[in-house]
N, C-alpha and C positions, 0 to 999 in steps of 0.2 A: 669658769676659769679656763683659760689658753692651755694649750700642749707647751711641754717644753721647748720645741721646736719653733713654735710661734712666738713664743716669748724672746728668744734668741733672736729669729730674723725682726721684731719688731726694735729689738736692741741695734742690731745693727743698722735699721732704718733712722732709725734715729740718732746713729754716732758719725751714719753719713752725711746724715742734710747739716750737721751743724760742721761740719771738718772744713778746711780749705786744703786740706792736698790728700789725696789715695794714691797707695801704693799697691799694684795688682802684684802678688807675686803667685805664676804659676798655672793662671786660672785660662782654659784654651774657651770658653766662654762659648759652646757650640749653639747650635740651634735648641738642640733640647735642654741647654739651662734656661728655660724660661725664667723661671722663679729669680735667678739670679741676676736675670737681666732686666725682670722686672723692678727687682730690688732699687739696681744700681742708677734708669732711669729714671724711676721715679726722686728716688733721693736725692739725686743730682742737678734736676732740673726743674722741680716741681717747687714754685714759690723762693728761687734760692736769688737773692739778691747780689752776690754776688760770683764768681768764678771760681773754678776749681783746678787744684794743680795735679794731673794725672801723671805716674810712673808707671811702666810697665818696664816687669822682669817676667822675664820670661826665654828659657832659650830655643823655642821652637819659633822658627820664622814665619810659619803661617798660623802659629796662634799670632802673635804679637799685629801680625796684619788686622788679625780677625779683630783683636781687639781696640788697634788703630781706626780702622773703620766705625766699630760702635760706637766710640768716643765723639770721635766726627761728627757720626746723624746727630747726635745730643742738642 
């Protein structure tokens, strides 16, 4: 059996691949969130038939870039 932890991000893997829009709020999405960038590529892009509608809140201007760009590579 999973860690609680695992059970969580597999919830969230799975509440993204089915969603049409995400709302980031917050999240500066650095280099060392792997995890959570692995998360959000995969889910987003993997097998997904159709597009997704991204929000970013966020009031730091070079997060918001940073994660303008992520979205982009996608």
């Amino acid at each position: 059996m999973g860690s609680p932890m695992g059970k969580l991000w597999s919830k969230a893997q799975a509440a993204l691949e089915k969603c049409d829009r995400v709302v980031i709020i917050g999240l500066s999405l650095r280099e060392a969130d792997y995890q959570t960038r692995w998360l959000l590529r995969t889910a987003l892009t993997v097998g997904r038939p159709r597009d997704v509608e991204i929000d970013i809140v966020n009031v730091s201007p070079e997060d918001r870039d940073r994660l303008r760009r992520f979205f982009l590579n996608l």
